[in-house]
C-alpha positions in Angstrom: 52.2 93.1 134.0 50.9 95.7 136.2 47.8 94.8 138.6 44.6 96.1 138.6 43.6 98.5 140.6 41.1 97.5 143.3 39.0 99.9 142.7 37.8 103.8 143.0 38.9 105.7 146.0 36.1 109.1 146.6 37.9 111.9 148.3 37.1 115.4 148.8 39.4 118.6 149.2 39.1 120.4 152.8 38.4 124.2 152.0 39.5 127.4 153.8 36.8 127.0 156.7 37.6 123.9 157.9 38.3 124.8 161.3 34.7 125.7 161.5 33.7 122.2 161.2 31.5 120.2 163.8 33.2 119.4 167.3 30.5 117.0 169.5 32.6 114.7 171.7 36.4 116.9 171.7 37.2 120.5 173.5 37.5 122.3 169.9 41.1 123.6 169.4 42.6 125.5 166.4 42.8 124.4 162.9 45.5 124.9 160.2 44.0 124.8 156.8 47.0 125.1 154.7 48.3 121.9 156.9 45.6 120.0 156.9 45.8 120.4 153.0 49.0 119.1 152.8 48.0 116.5 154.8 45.3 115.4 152.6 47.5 115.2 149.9 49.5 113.0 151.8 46.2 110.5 152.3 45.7 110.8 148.5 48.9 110.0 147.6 48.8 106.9 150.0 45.7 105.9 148.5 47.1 105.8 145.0 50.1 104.4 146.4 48.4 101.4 147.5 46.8 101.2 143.5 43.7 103.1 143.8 41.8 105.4 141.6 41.1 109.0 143.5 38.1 110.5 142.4 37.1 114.1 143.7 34.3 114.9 145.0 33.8 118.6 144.1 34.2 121.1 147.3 31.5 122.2 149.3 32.5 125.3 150.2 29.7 127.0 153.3 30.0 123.0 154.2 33.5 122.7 156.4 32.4 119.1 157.2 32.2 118.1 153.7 35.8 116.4 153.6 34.5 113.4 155.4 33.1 112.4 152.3 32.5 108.9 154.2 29.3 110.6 156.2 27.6 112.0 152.5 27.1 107.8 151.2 27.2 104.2 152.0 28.7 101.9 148.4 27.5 98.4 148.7 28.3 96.3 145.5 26.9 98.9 142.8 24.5 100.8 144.7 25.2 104.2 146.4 22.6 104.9 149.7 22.5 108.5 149.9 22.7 109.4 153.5 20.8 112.4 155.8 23.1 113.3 158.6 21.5 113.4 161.8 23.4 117.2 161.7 20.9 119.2 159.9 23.7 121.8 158.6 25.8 118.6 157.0 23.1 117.7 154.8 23.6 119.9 152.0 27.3 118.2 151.5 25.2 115.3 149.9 24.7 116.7 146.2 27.7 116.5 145.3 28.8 113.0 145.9 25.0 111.9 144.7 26.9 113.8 141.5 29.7 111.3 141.5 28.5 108.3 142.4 26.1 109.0 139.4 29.1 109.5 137.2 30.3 106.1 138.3 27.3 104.8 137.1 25.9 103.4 140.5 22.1 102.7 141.4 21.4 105.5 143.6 19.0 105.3 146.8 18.2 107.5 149.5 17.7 107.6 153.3 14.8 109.7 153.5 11.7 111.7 156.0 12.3 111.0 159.3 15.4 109.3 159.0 18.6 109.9 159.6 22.5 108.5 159.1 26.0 108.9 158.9 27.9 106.8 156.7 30.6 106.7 159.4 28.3 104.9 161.5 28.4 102.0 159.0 30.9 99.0 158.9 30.8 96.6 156.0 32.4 93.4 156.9 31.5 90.0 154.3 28.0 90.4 154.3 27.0 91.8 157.6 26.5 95.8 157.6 27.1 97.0 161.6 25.2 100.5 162.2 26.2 102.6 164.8 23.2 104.1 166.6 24.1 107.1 167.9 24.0 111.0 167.7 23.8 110.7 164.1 21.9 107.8 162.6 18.6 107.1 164.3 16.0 104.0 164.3 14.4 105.0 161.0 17.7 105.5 159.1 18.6 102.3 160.6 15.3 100.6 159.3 15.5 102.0 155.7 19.0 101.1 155.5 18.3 97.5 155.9 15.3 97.9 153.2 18.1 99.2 150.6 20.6 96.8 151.5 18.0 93.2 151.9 17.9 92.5 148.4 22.3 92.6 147.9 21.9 89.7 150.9 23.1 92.2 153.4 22.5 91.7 157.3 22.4 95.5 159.1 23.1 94.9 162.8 22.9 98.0 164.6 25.2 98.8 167.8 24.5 100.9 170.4 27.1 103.4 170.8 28.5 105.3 174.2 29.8 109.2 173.9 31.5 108.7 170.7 30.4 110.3 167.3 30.3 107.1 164.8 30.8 103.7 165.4 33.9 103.9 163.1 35.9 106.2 165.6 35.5 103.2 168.1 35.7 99.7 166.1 37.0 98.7 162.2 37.6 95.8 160.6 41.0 94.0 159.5 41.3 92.5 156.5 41.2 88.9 158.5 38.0 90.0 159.7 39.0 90.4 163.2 38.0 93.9 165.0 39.9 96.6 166.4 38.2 98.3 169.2 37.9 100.7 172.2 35.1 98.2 173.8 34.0 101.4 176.2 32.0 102.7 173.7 30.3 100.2 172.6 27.2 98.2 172.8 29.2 94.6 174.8 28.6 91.1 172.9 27.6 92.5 169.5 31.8 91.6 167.7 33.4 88.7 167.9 37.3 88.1 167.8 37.5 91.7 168.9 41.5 93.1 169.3 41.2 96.0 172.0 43.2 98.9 171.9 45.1 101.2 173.9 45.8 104.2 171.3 42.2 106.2 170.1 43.2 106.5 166.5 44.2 102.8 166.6 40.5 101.3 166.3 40.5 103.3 163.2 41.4 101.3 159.9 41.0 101.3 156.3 42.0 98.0 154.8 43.6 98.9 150.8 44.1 95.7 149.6 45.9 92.7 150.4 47.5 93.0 153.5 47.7 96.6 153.3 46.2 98.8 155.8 45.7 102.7 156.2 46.0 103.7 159.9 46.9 107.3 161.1 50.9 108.5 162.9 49.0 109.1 165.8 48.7 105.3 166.6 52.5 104.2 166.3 52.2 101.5 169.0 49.3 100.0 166.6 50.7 100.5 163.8 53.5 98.2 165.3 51.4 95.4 166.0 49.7 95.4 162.8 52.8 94.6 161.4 53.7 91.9 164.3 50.3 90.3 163.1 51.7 90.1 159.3 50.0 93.1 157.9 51.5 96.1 156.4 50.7 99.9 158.0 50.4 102.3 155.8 50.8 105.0 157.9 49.2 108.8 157.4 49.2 111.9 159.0 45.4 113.4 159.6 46.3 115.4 162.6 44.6 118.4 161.5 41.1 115.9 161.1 41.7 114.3 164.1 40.8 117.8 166.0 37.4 117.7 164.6 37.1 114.2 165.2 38.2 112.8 161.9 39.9 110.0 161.1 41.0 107.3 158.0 38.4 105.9 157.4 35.8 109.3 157.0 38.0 111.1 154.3 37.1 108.5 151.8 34.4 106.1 150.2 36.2 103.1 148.7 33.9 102.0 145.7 35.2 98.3 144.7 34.4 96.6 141.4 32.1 94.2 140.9 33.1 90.6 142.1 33.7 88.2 139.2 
């Protein structure tokens, strides 16, 4: 008998002017397109590997940015929070995942006005949702997120972030619930059971399932002590993203099933 799967994995195709994307916090150097669209058939394929259902997002094409779906929404039980990147010229990627997630037949809500967020800048772990305020999601995003998020019994912390452009490029979650973390760039005290380490892309997980967990090649040394801890890498090769500061987590928005 085969295993459900665990649930919807969003992606979105990188189109031809992906090198033109957004560089804040790197010295921008050249993009390959046709790579990085091998290598995001490579994260696909990992994600249905690991049992998932991949769901395209249409392209955005004018919108190089628009492959880090993660930024466009925030999927918290069955409601979608539209975000409004704090990068004015991001914001139009945002129609078409509000498209999708309305196909899935999510409750759809919207950060609005004044405020502004990234869904990179949001960690969901049990019922506490850490927001990252940075560059890119401000006080009043902050604020409305927790509105959205009271009545599912969420708790939004936010964290104070330090030259890095989401909190996700400096601190995920393990399926245990421990962190991994570059503790530099962030706000001290606010995780507990925190696991420092020593590679950049290493802080950057996606747990799949079980004890399955995506992490990019570029963190080999973390990678191997995932696996000394009992977990199981599943190991990608975003090198192309990484040069506009992407990384596992932002390419996709993992939509779970309802519990029971």
């Amino acid at each position: 008998m085969t295993s459900p799967s665990p649930g919807i994995a969003l992606v979105r195709r990188p189109t031809e002017d992906l090198a033109d994307g957004i560089v804040t916090h790197l010295e921008r150097v050249p993009v390959d397109p046709e790579l990085a669209a091998e290598q995001h058939a490579g994260y696909r394929a990992a994600l249905a590997g690991a049992g998932w259902e991949v769901r395209e997002v249409a392209p955005a094409p004018g919108c190089p940015d628009a492959t880090f779906v993660e930024d466009s929404v925030v999927v918290v039980e069955g409601t979608a929070v539209l975000t409004r990147s704090g990068a004015e010229r991001r914001r139009a990627e945002v129609a078409g995942t509000e498209a999708t997630v309305r196909e899935l037949g999510l409750e759809v809500v919207a950060i609005t006005g004044e405020g502004t967020l990234d869904g990179g800048d949001v960690l969901q772990v049990g019922t506490t949702v850490y927001v990252g305020r940075g560059g890119r999601t401000n006080a009043e995003g902050i604020r409305q997120l927790r509105a959205h998020l009271a009545p599912l019994g969420r708790t939004v912390v936010p964290v104070g972030l330090e030259a890095v452009l989401h909190l996700k490029s400096a601190v995920t979650a393990l399926p245990d619930g421990t962190f991994l973390a570059l503790p530099e760039l962030l706000e001290p005290g606010v995780f507990p059971v925190t696991r420092p380490v020593t590679e950049e892309a290493g802080c950057h997980v996606v747990p799949l399932g079980g004890e399955r967990v995506l992490i990019s090649a570029s963190a080999p040394r973390t990678a191997d002590r995932l696996a000394d801890l009992g977990f199981t890498p599943v190991v990608v090769d975003i090198g192309e993203f990484e040069k506009l500061e992407g990384c596992v987590t932002c390419l996709s928005v993992l939509v779970r099933p309802p519990a029971g």
